[in-house]
C-alpha beads as a LAMMPS data file, in Angstrom:
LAMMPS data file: protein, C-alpha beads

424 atoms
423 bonds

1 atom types
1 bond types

-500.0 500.0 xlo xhi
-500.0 500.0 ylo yhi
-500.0 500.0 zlo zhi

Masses

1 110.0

Atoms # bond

1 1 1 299.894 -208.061 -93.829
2 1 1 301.691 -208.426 -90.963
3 1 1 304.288 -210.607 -92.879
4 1 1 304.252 -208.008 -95.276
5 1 1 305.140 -205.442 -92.251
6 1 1 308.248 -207.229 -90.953
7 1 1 309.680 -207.187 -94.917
8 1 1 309.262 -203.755 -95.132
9 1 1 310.322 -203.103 -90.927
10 1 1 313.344 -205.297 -91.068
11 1 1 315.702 -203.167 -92.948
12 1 1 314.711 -199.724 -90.748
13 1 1 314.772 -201.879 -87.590
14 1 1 318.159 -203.511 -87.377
15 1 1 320.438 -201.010 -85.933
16 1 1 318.582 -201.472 -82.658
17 1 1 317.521 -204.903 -83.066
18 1 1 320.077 -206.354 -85.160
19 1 1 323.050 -203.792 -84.090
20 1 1 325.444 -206.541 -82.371
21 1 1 326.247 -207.319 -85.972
22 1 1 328.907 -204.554 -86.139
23 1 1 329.937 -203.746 -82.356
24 1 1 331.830 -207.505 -82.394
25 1 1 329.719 -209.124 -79.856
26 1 1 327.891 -211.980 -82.437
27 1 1 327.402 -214.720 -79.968
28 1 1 326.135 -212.930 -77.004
29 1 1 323.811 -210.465 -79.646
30 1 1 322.718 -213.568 -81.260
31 1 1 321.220 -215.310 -77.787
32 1 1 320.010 -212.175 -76.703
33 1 1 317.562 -211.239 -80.041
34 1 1 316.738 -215.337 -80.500
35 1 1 315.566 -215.211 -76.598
36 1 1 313.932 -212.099 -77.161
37 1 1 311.962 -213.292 -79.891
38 1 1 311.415 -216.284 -78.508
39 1 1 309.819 -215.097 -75.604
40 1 1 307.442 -212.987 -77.579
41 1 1 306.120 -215.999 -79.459
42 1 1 305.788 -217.987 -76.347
43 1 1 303.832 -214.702 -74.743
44 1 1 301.657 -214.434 -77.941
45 1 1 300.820 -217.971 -78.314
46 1 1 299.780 -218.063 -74.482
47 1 1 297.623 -215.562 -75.339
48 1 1 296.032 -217.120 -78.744
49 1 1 295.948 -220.349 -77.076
50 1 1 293.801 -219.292 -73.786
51 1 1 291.240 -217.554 -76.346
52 1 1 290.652 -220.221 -78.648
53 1 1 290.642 -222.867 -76.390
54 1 1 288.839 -221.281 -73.091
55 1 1 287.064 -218.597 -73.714
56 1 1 286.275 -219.323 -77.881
57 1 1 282.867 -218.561 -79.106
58 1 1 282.874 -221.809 -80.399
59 1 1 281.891 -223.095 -76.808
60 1 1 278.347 -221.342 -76.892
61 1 1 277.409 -223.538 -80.313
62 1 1 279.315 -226.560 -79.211
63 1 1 278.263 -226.926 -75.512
64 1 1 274.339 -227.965 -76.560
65 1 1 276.123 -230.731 -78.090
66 1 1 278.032 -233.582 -76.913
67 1 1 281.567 -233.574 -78.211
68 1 1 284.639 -236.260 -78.414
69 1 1 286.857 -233.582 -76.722
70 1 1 290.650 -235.227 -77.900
71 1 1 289.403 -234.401 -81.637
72 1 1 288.175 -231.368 -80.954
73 1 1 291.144 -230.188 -79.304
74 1 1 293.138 -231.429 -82.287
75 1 1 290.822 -229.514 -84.160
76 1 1 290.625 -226.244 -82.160
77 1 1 295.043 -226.731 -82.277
78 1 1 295.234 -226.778 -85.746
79 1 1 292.972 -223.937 -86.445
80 1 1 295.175 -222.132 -84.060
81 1 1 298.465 -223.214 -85.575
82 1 1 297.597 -222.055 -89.133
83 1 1 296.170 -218.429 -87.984
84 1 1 299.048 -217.531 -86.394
85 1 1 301.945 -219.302 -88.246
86 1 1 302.469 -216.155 -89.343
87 1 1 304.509 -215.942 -86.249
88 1 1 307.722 -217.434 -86.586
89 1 1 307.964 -215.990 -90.419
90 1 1 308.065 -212.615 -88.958
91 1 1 310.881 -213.907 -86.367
92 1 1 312.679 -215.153 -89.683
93 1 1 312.216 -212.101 -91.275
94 1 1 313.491 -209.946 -88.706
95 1 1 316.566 -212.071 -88.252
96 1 1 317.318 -212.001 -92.264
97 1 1 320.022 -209.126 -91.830
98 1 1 322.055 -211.757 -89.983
99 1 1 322.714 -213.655 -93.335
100 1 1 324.702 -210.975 -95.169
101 1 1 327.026 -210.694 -92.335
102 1 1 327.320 -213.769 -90.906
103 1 1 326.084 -216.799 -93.607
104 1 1 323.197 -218.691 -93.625
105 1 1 323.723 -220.933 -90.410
106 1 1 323.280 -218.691 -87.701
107 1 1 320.525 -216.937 -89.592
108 1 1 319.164 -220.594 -89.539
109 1 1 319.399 -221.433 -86.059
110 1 1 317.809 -218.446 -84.979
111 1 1 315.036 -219.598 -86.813
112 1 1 315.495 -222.797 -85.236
113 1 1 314.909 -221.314 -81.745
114 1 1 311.993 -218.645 -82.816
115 1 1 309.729 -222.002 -84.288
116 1 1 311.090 -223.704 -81.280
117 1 1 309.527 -221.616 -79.044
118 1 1 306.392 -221.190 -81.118
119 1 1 306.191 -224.363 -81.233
120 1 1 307.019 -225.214 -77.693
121 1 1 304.268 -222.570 -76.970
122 1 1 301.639 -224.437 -78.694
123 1 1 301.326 -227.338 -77.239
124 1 1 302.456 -226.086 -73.358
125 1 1 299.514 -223.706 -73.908
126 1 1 296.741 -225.957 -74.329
127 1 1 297.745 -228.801 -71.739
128 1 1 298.068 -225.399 -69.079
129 1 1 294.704 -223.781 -70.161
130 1 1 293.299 -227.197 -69.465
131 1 1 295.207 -227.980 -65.995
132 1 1 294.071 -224.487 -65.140
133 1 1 290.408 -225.631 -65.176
134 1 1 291.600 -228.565 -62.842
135 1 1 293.193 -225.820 -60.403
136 1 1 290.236 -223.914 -60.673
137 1 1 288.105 -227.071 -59.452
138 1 1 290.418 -228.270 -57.129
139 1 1 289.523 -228.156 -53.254
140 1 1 293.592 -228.841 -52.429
141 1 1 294.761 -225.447 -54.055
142 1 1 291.879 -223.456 -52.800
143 1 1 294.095 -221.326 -50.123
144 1 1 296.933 -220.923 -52.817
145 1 1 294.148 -219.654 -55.202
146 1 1 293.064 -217.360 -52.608
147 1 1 296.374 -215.991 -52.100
148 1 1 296.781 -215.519 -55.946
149 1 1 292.948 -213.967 -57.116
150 1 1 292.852 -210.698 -55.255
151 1 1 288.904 -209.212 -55.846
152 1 1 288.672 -212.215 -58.350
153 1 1 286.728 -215.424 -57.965
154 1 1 289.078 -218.020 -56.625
155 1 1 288.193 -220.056 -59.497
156 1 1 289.164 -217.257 -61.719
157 1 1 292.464 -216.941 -60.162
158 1 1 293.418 -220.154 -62.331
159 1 1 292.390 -218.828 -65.422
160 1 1 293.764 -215.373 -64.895
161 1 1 297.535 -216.501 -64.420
162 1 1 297.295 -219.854 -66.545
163 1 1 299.043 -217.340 -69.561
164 1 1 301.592 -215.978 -67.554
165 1 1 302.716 -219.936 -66.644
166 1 1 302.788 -220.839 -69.594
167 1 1 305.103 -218.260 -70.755
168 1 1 307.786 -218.942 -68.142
169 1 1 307.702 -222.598 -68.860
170 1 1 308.539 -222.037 -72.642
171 1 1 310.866 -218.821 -71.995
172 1 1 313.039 -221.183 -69.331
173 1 1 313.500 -223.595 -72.176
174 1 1 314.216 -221.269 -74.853
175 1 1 316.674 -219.785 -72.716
176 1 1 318.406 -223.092 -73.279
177 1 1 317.477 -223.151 -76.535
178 1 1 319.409 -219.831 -77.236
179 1 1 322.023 -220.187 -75.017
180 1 1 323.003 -223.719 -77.092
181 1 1 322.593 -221.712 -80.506
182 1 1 325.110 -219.198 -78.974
183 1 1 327.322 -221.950 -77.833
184 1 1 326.989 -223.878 -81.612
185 1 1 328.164 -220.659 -83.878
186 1 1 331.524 -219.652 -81.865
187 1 1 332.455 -223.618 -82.430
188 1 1 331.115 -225.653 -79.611
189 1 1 329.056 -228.668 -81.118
190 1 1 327.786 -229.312 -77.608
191 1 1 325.151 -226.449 -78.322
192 1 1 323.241 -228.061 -80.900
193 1 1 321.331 -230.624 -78.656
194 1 1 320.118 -228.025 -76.635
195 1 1 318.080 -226.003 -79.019
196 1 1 316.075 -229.406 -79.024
197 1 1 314.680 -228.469 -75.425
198 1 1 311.815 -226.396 -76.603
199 1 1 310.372 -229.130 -79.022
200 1 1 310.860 -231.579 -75.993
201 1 1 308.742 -229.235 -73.871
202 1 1 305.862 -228.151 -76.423
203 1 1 305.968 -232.399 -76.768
204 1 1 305.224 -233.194 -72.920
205 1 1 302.974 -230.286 -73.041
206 1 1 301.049 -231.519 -75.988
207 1 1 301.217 -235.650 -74.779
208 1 1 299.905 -234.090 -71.150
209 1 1 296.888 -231.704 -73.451
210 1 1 295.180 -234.526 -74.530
211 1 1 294.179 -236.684 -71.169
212 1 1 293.108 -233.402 -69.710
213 1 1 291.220 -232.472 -72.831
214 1 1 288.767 -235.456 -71.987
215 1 1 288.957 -234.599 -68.473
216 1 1 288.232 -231.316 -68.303
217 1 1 287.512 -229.606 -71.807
218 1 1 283.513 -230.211 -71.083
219 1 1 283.688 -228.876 -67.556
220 1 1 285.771 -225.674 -67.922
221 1 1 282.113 -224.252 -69.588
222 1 1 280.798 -225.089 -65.757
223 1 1 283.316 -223.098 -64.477
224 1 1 283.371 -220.185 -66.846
225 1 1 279.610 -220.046 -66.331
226 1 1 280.346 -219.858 -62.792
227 1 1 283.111 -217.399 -62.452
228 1 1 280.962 -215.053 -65.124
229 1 1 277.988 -215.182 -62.686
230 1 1 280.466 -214.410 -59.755
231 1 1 281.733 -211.774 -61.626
232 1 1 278.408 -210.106 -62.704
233 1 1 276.984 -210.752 -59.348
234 1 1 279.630 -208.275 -57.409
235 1 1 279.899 -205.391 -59.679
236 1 1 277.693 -202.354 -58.778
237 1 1 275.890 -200.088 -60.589
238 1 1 277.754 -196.987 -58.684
239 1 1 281.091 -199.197 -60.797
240 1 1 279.197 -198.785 -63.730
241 1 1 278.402 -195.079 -63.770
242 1 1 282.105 -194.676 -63.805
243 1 1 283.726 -193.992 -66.552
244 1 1 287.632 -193.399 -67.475
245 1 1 287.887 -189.570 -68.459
246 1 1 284.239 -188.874 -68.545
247 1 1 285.106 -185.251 -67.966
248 1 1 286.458 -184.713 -70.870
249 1 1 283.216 -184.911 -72.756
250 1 1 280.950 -182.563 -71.175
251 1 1 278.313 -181.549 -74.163
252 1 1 280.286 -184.007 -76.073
253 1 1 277.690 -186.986 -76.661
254 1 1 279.929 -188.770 -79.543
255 1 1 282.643 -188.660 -77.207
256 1 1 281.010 -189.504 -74.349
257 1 1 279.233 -192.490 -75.986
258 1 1 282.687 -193.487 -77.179
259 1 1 284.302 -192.961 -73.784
260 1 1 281.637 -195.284 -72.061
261 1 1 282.211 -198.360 -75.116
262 1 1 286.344 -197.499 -74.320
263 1 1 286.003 -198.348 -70.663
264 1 1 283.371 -200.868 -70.174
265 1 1 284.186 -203.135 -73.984
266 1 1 287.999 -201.887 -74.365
267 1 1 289.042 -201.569 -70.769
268 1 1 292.409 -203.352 -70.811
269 1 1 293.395 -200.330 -73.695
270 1 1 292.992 -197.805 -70.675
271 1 1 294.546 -200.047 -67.636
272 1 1 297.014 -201.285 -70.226
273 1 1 298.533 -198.022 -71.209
274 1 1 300.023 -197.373 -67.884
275 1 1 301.532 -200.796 -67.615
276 1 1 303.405 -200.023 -70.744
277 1 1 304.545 -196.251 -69.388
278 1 1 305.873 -197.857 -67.014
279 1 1 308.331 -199.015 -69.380
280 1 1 308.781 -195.439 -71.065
281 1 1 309.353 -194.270 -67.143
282 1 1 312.696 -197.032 -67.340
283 1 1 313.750 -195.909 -70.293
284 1 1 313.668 -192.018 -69.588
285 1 1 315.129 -192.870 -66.022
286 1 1 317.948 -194.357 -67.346
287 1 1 321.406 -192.360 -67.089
288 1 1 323.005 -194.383 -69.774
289 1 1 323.487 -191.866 -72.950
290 1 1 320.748 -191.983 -75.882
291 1 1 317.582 -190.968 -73.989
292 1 1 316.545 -189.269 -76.865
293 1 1 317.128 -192.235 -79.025
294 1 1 315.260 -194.604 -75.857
295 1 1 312.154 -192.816 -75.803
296 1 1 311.493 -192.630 -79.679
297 1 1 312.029 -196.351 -79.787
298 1 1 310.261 -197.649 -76.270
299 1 1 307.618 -194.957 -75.823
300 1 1 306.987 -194.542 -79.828
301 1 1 306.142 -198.219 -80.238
302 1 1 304.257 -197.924 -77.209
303 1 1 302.337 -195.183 -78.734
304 1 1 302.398 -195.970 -81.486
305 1 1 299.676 -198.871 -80.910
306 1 1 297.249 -197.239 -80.025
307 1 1 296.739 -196.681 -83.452
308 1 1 294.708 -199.748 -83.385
309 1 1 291.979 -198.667 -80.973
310 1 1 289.587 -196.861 -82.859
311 1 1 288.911 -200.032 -85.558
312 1 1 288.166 -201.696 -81.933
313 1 1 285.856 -198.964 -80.936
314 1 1 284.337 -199.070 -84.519
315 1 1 283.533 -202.807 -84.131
316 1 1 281.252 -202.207 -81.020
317 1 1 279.153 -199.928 -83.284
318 1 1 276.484 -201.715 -85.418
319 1 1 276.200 -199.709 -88.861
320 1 1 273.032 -197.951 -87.792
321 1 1 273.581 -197.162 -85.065
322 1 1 274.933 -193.478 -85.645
323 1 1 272.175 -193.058 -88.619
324 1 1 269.465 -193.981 -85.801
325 1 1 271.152 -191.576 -83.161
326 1 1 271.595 -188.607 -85.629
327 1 1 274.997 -188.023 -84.797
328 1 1 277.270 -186.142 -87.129
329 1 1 280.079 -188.762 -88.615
330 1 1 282.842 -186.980 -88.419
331 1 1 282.045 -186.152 -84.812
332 1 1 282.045 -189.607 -84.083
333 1 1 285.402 -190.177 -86.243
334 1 1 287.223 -187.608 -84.448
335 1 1 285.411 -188.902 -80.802
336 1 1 287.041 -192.015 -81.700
337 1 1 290.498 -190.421 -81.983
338 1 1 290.462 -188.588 -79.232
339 1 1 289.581 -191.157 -76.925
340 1 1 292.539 -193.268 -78.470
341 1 1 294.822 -190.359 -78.067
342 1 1 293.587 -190.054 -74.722
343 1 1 294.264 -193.158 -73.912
344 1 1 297.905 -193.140 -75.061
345 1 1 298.504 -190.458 -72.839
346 1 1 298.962 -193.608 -70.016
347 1 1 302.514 -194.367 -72.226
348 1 1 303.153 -190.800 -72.687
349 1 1 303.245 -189.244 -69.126
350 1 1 304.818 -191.234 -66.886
351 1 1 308.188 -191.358 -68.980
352 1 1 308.116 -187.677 -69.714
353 1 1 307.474 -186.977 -65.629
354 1 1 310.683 -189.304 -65.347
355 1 1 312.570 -187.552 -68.141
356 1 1 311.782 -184.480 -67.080
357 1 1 313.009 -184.971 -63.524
358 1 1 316.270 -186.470 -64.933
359 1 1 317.098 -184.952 -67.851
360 1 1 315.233 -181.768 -67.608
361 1 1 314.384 -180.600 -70.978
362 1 1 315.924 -182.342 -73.454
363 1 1 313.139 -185.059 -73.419
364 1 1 310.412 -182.647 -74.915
365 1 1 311.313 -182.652 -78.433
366 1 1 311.420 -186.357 -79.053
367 1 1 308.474 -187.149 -76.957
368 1 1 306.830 -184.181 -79.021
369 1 1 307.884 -186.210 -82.054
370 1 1 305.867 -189.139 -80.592
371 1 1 302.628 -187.568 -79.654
372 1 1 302.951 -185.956 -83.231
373 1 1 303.255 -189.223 -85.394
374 1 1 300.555 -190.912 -82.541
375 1 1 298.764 -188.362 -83.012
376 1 1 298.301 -188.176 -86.984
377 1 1 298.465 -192.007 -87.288
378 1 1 295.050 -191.937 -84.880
379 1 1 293.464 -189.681 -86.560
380 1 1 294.351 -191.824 -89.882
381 1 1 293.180 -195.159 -88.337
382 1 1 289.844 -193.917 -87.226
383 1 1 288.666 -192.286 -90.581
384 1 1 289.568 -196.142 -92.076
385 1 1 287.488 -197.191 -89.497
386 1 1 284.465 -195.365 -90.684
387 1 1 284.745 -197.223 -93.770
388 1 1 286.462 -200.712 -92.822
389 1 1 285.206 -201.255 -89.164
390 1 1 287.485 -203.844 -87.201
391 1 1 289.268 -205.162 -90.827
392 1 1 291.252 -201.175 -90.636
393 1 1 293.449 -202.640 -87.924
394 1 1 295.009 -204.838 -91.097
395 1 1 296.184 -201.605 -92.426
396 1 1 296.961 -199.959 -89.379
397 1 1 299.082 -202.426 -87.727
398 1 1 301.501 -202.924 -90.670
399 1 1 301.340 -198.609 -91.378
400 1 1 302.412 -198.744 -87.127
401 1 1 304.638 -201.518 -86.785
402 1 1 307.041 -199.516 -89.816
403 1 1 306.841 -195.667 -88.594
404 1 1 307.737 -197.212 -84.963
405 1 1 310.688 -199.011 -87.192
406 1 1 311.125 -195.933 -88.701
407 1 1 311.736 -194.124 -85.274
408 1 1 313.984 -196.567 -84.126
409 1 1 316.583 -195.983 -86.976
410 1 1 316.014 -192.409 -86.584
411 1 1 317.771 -192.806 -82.827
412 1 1 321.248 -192.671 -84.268
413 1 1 323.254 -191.335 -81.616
414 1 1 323.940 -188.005 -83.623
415 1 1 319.952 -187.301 -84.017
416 1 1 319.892 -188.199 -80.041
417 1 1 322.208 -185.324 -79.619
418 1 1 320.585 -183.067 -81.626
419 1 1 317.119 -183.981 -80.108
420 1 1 319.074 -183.524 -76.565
421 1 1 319.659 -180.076 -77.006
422 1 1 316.120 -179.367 -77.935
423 1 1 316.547 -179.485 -81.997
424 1 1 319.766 -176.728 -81.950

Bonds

1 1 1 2
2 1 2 3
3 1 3 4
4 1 4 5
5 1 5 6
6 1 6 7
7 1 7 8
8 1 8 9
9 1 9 10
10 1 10 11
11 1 11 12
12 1 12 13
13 1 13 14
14 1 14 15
15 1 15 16
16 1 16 17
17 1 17 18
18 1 18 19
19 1 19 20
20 1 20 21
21 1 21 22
22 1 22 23
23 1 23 24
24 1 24 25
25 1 25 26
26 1 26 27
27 1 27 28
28 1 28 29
29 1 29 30
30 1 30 31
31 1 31 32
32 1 32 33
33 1 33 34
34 1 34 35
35 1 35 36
36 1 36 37
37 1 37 38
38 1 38 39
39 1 39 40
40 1 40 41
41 1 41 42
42 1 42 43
43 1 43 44
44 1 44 45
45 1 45 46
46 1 46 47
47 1 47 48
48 1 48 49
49 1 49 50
50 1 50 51
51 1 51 52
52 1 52 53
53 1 53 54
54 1 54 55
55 1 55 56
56 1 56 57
57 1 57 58
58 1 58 59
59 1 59 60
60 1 60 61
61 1 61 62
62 1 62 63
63 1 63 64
64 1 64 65
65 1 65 66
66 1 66 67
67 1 67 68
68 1 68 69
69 1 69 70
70 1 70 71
71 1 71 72
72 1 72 73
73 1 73 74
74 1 74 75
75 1 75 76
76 1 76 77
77 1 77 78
78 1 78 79
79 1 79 80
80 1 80 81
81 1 81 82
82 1 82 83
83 1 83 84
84 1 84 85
85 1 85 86
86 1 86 87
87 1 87 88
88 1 88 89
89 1 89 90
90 1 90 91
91 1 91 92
92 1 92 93
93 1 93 94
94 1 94 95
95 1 95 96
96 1 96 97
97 1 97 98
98 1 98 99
99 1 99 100
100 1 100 101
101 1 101 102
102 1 102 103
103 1 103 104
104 1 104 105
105 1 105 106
106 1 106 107
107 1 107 108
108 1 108 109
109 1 109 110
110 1 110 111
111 1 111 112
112 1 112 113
113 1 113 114
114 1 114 115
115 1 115 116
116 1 116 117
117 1 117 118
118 1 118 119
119 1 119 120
120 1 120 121
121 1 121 122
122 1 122 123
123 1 123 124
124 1 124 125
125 1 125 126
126 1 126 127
127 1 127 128
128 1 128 129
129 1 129 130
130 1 130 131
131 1 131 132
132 1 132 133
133 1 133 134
134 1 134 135
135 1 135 136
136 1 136 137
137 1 137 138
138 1 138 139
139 1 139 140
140 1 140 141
141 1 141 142
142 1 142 143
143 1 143 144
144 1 144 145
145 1 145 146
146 1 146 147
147 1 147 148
148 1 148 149
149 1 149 150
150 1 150 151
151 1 151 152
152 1 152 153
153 1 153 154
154 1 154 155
155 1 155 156
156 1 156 157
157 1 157 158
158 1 158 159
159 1 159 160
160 1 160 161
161 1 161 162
162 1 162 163
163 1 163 164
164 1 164 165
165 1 165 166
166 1 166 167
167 1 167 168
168 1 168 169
169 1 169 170
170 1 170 171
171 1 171 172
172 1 172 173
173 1 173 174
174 1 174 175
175 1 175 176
176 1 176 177
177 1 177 178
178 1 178 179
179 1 179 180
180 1 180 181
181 1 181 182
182 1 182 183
183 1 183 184
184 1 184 185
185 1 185 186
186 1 186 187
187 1 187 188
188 1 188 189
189 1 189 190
190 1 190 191
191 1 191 192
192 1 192 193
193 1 193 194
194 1 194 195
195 1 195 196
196 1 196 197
197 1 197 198
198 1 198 199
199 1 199 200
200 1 200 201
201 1 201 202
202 1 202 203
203 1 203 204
204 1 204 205
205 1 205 206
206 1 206 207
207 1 207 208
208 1 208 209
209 1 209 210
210 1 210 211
211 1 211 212
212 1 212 213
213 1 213 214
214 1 214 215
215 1 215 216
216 1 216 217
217 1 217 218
218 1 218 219
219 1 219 220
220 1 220 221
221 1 221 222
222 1 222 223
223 1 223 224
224 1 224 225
225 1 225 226
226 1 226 227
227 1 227 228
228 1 228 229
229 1 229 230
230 1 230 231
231 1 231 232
232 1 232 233
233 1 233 234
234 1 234 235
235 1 235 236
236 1 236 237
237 1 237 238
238 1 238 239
239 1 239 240
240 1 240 241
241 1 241 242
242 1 242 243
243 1 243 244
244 1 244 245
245 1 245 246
246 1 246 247
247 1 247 248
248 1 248 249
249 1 249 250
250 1 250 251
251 1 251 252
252 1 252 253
253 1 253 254
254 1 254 255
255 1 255 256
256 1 256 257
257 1 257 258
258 1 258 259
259 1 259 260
260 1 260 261
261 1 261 262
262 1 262 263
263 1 263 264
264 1 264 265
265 1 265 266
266 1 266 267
267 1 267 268
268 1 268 269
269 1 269 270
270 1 270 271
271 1 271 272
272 1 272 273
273 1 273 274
274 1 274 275
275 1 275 276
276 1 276 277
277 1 277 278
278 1 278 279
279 1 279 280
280 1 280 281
281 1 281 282
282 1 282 283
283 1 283 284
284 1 284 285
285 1 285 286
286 1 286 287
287 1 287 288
288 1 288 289
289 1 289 290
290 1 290 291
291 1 291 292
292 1 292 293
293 1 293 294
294 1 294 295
295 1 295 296
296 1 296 297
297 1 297 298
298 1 298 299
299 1 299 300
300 1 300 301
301 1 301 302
302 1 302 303
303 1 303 304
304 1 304 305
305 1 305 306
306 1 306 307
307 1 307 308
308 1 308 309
309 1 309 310
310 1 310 311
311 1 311 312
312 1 312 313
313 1 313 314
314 1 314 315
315 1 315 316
316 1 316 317
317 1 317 318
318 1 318 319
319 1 319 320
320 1 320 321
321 1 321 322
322 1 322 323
323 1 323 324
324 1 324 325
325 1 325 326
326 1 326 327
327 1 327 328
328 1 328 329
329 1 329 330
330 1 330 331
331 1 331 332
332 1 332 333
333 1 333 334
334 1 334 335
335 1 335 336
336 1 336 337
337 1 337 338
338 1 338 339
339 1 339 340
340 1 340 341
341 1 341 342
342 1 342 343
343 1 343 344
344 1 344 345
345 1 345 346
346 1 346 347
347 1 347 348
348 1 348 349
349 1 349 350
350 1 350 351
351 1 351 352
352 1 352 353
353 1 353 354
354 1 354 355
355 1 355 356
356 1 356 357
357 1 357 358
358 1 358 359
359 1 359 360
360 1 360 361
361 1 361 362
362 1 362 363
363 1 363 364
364 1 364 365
365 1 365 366
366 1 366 367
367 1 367 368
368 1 368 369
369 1 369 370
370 1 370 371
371 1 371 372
372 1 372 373
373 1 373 374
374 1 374 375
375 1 375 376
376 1 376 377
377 1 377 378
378 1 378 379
379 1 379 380
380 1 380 381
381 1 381 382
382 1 382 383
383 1 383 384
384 1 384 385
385 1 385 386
386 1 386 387
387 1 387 388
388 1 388 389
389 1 389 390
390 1 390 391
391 1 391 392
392 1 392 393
393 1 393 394
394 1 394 395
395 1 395 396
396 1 396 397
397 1 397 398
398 1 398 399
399 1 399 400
400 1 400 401
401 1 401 402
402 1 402 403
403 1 403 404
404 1 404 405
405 1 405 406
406 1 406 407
407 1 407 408
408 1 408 409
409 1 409 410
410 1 410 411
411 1 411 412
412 1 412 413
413 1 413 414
414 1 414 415
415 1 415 416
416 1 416 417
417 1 417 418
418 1 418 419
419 1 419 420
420 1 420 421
421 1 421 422
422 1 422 423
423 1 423 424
């Protein structure tokens, strides 16, 4: 599906993402998208590769057993590598416009970097998910840990930031890697060797993966255990009482039942939405002309992904449950919504606050546009989630990933304008 996504999102997405082609600025378009890119398969594969390898459910079956942990981590990689090579094809895909306009070889060494850095990602993520549970153990980086970890366990503080490494080792040599395919295509052979760094990184970074895999791939479940109990230990019941826009649902019990799974299962959906208004606040801030155009794109795909909470919500509800409760269905579908809705609100406000102080009223309309399409593709989401559980985010991610595509080509500068002065 998602494959299926990027065929159908490519076309409607390359003005913005692809628009370089026709302003006459190939080379420095071409490193910019291909680091881009890049970037977000190294920041999704740090991701995949911390869950599968740290905090997999695999561990609770496997840790009664003893284990040969080099195999296993072979084992656990290649699992990996196969559910999510769907990666780089949807890199390829959205690069495919390139070919018509430029021929096949720069179209190819884009794809050269995005599987660079995917691959590059792979094996860097593993051998820092492991060192992390050396940090974590270590009595030497104890006050460094406990500058890091904040309210976390010190040991957690290694495990918490272990992603966010491993993303700036592979971006710094996919910058290279980009920067050399830029260098290649306006004539300079000297480029090529350079878009070789990433597999030379992801190849130290899988050599490195396997000592520490026998090392430490047994004790990280010590230290998980640990940091769990640490973690269980200092939250309060007062903490757990509270719950992110309980108000909302007075003489609501769907909704309030829904609000309490949101913010105790799905928490990072409701801390997470104001991370990502903060970038709708940058790109309503902005002076530069287009706002209109900025905030369809930025805070519509923002949005616009929320469209995948309620098959979330949906999960954390066994099938009868709501038959055993009594609850009305639809009350529960449309709880489910709202609390999504709600929760997209985080992306919504702070750019329209911005907007509104800069712009003054000319950002209504096309945030209004937003809400609207958030809106209806909620509502959409959670009645598939009635009848498909967690599997409706299959359908819903494709459906979001093309309207947000769709919004992007509809920010032509002429519909800006018009949206600027409020539709008129």
């Amino acid at each position: 599906m998602p494959v299926l996504a990027a065929v159908a999102a490519a076309p409607l997405a390359r003005p913005v993402l692809l628009g370089f082609l026709d302003n006459g600025l190939f080379h420095v378009g071409l490193e910019a998208i291909t680091l881009r890119l890049g970037a977000l398969m190294a920041a999704a594969m740090a991701i995949h590769t911390y869950a599968d390898l740290v905090r997999s459910p695999d561990r609770a079956v496997l840790d009664a057993h003893p284990v040969a942990p080099r195999l296993l981590l072979r084992a656990i990689a290649l699992r990996t590598a196969l559910q999510r090579s769907y990666l780089p094809v949807v890199g390829a895909i959205l690069l495919a416009p390139i070919v018509p306009v430029a021929g096949w070889l720069p179209w190819l060494g884009g794809v050269g970097v995005v599987l660079g850095a995917w691959l590059a990602a792979l094996g860097v993520g593993f051998a820092v998910h492991l060192g992390a549970v050396w940090a974590g153990l270590s009595d030497g980086l104890a006050k460094l840990l406990d500058a890091l970890r904040g309210d976390n366990p010190r040991m957690q503080a290694a495990l918490i930031y272990a992603p966010g490494f491993a993303l700036l080792v592979v971006a710094l040599s996919v910058s290279f890697s980009a920067g050399g395919l830029a260098r290649a295509v306006s004539g300079d052979p000297t480029g090529w060797p350079l878009m070789g760094v990433p597999l030379l990184v992801g190849g130290v970074g899988w050599a490195l993966a396997g000592p520490l895999a026998d090392r430490y791939y047994v004790r990280a479940t010590a230290l998980l255990t640990e940091v769990d109990g640490l973690v269980a230990g200092v939250s309060a019941a007062e903490e757990d009482r509270l719950v992110y826009l309980e108000w909302l649902s007075r003489g609501r019990p769907e909704l309030l039942r829904q609000l309490r799974q949101g913010w105790r299962a799905q928490r990072s959906w409701a801390v997470g939405a104001w991370g990502l208004g903060l970038l709708g606040l940058l790109a309503a801030w902005s002076t530069e002309p287009g706002v209109a155009g900025r905030l369809l794109s930025v805070v519509g795909g923002c949005a616009l992904l929320y469209a995948l909470l309620p098959p979330r919500l949906s999960g954390g509800d066994p099938v009868w449950l709501d038959e055993a409760l009594g609850v009305q269905v639809n009350k529960v579908d449309n709880a489910r919504a709202l609390v999504a809705f709600a929760y997209a609100q985080g992306v919504v406000l702070p750019a329209l606050a911005a907007g509104l102080v800069r712009h003054g009223t000319a950002v209504l309309l096309p945030l209004a546009v937003v809400e609207i399409i958030a809106a209806l593709l909620i509502f959409v989401s959670s009645k598939l989630a009635r009848r498909m559980g967690e599997r409706a985010a299959w359908i819903m991610g494709p459906v979001a990933l093309v309207a947000w595509a769709g919004l992007t080509t509809a920010a032509t500068p002429e519909l800006a304008e018009w949206l600027s002065r409020g539709g008129g």
